[in-house]
Each structure stands twice: as structure tokens, then as C-alpha cells.
C-alpha positions as CSV (number, residue, x, y, z in Angstrom):
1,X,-1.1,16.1,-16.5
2,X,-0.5,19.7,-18.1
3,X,2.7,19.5,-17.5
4,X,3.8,16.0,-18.9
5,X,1.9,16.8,-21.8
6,X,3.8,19.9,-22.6
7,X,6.9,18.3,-22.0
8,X,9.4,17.2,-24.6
9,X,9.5,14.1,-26.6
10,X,12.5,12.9,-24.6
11,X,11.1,13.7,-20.6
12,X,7.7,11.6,-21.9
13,X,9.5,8.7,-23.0
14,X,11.2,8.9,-19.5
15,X,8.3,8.9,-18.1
16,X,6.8,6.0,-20.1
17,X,10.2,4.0,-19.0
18,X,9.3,4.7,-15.2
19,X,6.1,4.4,-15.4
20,X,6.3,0.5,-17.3
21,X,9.0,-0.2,-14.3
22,X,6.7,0.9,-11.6
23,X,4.0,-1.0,-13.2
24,X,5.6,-4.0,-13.4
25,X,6.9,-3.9,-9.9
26,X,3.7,-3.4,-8.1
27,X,2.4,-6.5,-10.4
28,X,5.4,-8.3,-9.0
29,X,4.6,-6.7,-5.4
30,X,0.7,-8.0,-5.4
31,X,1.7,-11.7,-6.7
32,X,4.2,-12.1,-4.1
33,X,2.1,-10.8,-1.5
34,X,-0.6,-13.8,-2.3
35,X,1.7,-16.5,-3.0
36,X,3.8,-15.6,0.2
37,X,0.7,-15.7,2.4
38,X,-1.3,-18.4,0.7
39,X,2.4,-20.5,1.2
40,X,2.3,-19.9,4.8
41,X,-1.3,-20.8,5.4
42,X,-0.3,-24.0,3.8
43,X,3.0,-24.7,5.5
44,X,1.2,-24.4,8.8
45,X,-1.5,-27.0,7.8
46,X,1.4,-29.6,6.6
47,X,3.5,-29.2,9.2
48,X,0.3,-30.0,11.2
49,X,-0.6,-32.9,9.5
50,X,3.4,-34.0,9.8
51,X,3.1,-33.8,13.3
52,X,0.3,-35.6,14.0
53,X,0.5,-38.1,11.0
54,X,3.1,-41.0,11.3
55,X,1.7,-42.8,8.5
56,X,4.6,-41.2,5.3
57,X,1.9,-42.6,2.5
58,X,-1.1,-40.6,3.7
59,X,1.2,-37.2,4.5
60,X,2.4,-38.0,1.1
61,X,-0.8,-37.9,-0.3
62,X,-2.1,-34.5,1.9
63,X,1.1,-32.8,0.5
64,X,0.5,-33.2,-3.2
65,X,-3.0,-31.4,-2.5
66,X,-0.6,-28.2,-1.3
67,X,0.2,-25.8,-4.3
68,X,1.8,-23.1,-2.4
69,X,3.6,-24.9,0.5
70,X,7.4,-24.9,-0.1
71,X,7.7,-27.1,2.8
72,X,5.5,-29.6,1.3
73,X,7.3,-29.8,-1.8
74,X,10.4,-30.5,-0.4
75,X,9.0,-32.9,1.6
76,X,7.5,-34.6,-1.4
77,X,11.3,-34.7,-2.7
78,X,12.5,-36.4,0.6
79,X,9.8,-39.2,0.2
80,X,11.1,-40.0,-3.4
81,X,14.0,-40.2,-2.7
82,X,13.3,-42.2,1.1
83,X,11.1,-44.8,-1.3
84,X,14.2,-45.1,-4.2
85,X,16.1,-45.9,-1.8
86,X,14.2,-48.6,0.3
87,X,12.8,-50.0,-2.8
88,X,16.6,-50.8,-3.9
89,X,17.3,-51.9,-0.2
90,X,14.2,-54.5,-0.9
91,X,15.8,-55.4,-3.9
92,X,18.8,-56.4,-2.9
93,X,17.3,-58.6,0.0
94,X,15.6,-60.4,-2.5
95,X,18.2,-60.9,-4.0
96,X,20.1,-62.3,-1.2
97,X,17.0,-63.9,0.2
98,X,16.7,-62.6,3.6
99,X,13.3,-62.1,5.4
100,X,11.5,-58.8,5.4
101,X,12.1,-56.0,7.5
102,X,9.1,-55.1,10.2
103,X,10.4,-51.7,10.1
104,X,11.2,-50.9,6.8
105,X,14.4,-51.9,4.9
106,X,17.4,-50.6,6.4
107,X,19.3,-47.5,4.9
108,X,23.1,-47.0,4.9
109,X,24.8,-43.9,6.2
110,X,25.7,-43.0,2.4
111,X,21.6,-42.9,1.8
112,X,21.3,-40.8,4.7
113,X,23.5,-38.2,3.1
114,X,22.2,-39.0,-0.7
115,X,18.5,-37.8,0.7
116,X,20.0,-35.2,2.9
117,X,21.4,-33.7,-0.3
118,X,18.3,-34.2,-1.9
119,X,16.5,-32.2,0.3
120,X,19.2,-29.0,0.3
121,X,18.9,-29.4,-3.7
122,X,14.8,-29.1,-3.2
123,X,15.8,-26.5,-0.5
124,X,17.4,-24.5,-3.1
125,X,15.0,-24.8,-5.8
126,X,11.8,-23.4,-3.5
127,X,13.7,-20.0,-2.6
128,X,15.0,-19.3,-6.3
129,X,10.7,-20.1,-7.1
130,X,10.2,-17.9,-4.7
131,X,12.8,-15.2,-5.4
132,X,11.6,-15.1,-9.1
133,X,10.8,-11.3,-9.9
134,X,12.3,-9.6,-6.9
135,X,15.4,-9.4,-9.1
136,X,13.4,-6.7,-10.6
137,X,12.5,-4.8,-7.7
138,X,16.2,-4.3,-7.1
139,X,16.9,-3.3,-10.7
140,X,13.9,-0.9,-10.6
141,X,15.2,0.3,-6.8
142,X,18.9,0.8,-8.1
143,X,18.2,2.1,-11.6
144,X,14.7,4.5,-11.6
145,X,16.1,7.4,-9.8
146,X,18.9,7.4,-13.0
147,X,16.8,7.3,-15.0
148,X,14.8,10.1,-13.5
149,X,18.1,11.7,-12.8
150,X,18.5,11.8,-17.2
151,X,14.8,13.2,-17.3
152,X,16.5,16.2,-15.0
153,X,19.4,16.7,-16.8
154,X,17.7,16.8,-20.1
155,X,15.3,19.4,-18.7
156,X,18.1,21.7,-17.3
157,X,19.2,21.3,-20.7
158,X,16.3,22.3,-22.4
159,X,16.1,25.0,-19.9
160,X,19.7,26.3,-20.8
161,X,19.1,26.3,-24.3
162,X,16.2,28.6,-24.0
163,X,17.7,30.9,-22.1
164,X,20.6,30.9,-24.9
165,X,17.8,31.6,-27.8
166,X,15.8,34.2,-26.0
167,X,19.3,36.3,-24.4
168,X,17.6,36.5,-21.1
169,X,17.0,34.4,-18.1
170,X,13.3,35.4,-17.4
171,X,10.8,33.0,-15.7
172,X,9.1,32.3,-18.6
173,X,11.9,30.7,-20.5
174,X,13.3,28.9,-18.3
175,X,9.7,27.3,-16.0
176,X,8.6,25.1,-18.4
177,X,12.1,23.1,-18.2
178,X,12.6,23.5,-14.7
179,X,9.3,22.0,-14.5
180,X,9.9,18.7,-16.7
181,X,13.1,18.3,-14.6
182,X,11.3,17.7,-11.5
183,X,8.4,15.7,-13.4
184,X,11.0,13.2,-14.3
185,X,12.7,13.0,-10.8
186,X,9.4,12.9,-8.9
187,X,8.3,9.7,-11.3
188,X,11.9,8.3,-10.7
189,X,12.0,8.5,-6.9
190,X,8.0,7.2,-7.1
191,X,9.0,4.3,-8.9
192,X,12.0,3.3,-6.8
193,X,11.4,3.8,-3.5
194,X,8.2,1.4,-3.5
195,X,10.4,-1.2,-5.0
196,X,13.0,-0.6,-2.6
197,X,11.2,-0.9,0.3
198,X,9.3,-4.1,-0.7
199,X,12.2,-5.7,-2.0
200,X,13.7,-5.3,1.1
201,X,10.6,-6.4,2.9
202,X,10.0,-9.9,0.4
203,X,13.5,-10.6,0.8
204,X,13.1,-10.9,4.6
205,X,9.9,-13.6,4.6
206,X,12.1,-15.6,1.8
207,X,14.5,-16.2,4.7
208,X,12.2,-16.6,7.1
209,X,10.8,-19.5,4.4
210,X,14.5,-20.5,4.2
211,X,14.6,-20.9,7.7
212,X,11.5,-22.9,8.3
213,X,12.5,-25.3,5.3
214,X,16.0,-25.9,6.8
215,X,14.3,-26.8,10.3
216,X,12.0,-29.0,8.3
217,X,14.9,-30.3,6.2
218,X,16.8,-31.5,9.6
219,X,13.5,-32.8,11.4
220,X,13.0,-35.0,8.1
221,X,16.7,-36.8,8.4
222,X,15.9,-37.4,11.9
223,X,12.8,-38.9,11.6
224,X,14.4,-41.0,8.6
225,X,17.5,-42.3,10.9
226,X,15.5,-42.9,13.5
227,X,12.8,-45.1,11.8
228,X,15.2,-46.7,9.3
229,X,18.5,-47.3,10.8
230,X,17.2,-48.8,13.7
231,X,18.1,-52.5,13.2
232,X,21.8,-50.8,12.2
233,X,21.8,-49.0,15.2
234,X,21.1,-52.3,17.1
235,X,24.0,-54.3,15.6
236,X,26.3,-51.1,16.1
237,X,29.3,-51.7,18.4
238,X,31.3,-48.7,20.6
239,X,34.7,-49.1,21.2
240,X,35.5,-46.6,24.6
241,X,39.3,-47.9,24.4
């Protein structure tokens, strides 16, 4: 503390800099650590209740009680788009004046892919949510020991120029910058290897979030071809020739 309040006007706002960056990143590194692991705990309990539920309405329901579960949301954009789509299919069979469907109106191959698409949009939207702030960390990672570096340069400066004033080289003169030099490049390789390392860490369970969306993502189509294209699939014809 001695030090860094001896030190020049310049090393202390370097040290302010690093120490608003470091700040900030552990704020980022804490929030992420909760949402991530309060988002897990609530994947697993919807991707129990999808398993076990084959009623869409009441997982439907149980997923808009999720705040943190990426899966759920995306889920939540697959049954709009599921229930735009078979609520134009009833429509037009109105319209032409056909009998209900027990299983649901049909869906085309085209609303297939329009919900697939869906789904890689919502996909895409969850891990940029979740990716918000790590930017940051790799600023802070790439950028804090530069800055410290500056800190270290300006204090060999200062060091030089008191060696210039005095004539001599002794101890005396030139401690005090030596000594502000390595303040500034102690706070800049304490701000960015923290940053580094987590970013590195967070960036790994986003894709293993990514991963367990896309396997949800491709479980969901299935489910939806299989339990909506089934009268299709009945009037579908192969030609081996």
C-alpha cells in the first residue's frame, strides 16, 4: 500500500484501470457461475419432465416456470411454432371441410424444416444470452498485462530520469521506480490471468449447453415427425424400381 501510494500520478491511474477490469471480471465470473449452474439444475428437471410427459400442453406449462433452463426456452420456441403451424393446418381443413384429425393435423415436410429452423434460431439466441460478458474476460485476458506492461515502462522511465537529475545510479534513485514498475505488472498479470483461465473455463460449459440443446433440438423434430406426419407417412408410396 506504501508503495502505490508513493507512486506517480500515472502508475496509480494504471492501477485504477486494472483494478476496475479485474473488478468487473470477477462480477462477470460470480454471475456466470450461478446462472450456469442454476441453468443445469433446471435443464435436468425439464428434460425429466420431457421424458416422462407426452402430454406437449402440460410440458409447456412446466417449462415457462424454468427461468434459467436454455433447453426449456427453446423448447417453448418449438411449441409456438408446432401450434402456428397446426393451427393453420386446422384452418385450412375447415376450409376444405374435411373431418378432424385424431392425431393432430398433419404437417408438411416444409413445416418440418420451418420449425427445425426455428429451433437453430432459438439455439442461437440462448448461447449469445449465455455468452454475454465473457467478451470481457477475453478483452481483460488479452489487454491487462499491456496495460501493466505501460505501468513498467513508465516506471523504468521515471527511474531513468532520476538517475539523469541526480548523475549517479545509486539504489536510492532508482528503487522507488523499479518498484512502481513491478506494482503495475503484478496488478496486470493479477487481473488477466483470472480472466483467462475462466474464460477459458465458461466457454467450455457454453458448449457443453450448445451440445445438449442441439441433442434436444434433434429429439424435438423427431418427436414432431413422428406424431404429426403419421397419416403422411401412411399414404406415402416407395418406388424400389
Amino acid at each position: 500500500v506504501e508503495l502505490v501510494m508513493q507512486s506517480s500520478t500515472m502508475a496509480k491511474g494504471v492501477l485504477l484501470i486494472l483494478l476496475i477490469f479485474s473488478m468487473i471480471s470477477w462480477a462477470i465470473i460470480l454471475s456466470k457461475f450461478f446462472v450456469y449452474k442454476l441453468a443445469k439444475k433446471e435443464d435436468r428437471k425439464f428434460l425429466s419432465n420431457f421424458s416422462k410427459s407426452e402430454n406437449l400442453t402440460h410440458i409447456y406449462n412446466f417449462s415457462r416456470e424454468l427461468r434459467y433452463s436454455p433447453i426449456a426456452r427453446v423448447f417453448l420456441s418449438g411449441y409456438r411454432e408446432l401450434f402456428l403451424f397446426q393451427d393453420m393446418a386446422k384452418k385450412e381443413r375447415d376450409r376444405r371441410g374435411e373431418s378432424p384429425s385424431t392425431h393432430g393435423e398433419p404437417l408438411s415436410v416444409k413445416d418440418i424444416k420451418g420449425i427445425s429452423l426455428v429451433l437453430n434460431k432459438a439455439i442461437n439466441r440462448e448461447i449469445t444470452r449465455l455468452s454475454q460478458g465473457l467478451d470481457f474476460l477475453a478483452t481483460t485476458g488479452s489487454t491487462a498485462p499491456f496495460i501493466g506492461l505501460f505501468g513498467t515502462v513508465w516506471g523504468i522511465m521515471h527511474s531513468f530520469r532520476a538517475i539523469g537529475m541526480q548523475g549517479s545510479a545509486s539504489i536510492g534513485g532508482v528503487a522507488p521506480g523499479i518498484a512502481e514498475a513491478l506494482i503495475a505488472t503484478a496488478a496486470g498479470l493479477a487481473a488477466a490471468i483470472p480472466a483467462v483461465i475462466f474464460y477459458n473455463y465458461l466457454s467450455d460449459k457454453i458448449r457443453l449447453f450448445t451440445s445438449s440443446m442441439d441433442d434436444f433440438s434433434h429429439d424435438y423434430i423427431y418427436m414432431v415427425e413422428k406424431n404429426f406426419m403419421r397419416e403422411q407417412a401412411r399414404d406415402r408410396t416407395f418406388d424400389f424400381s
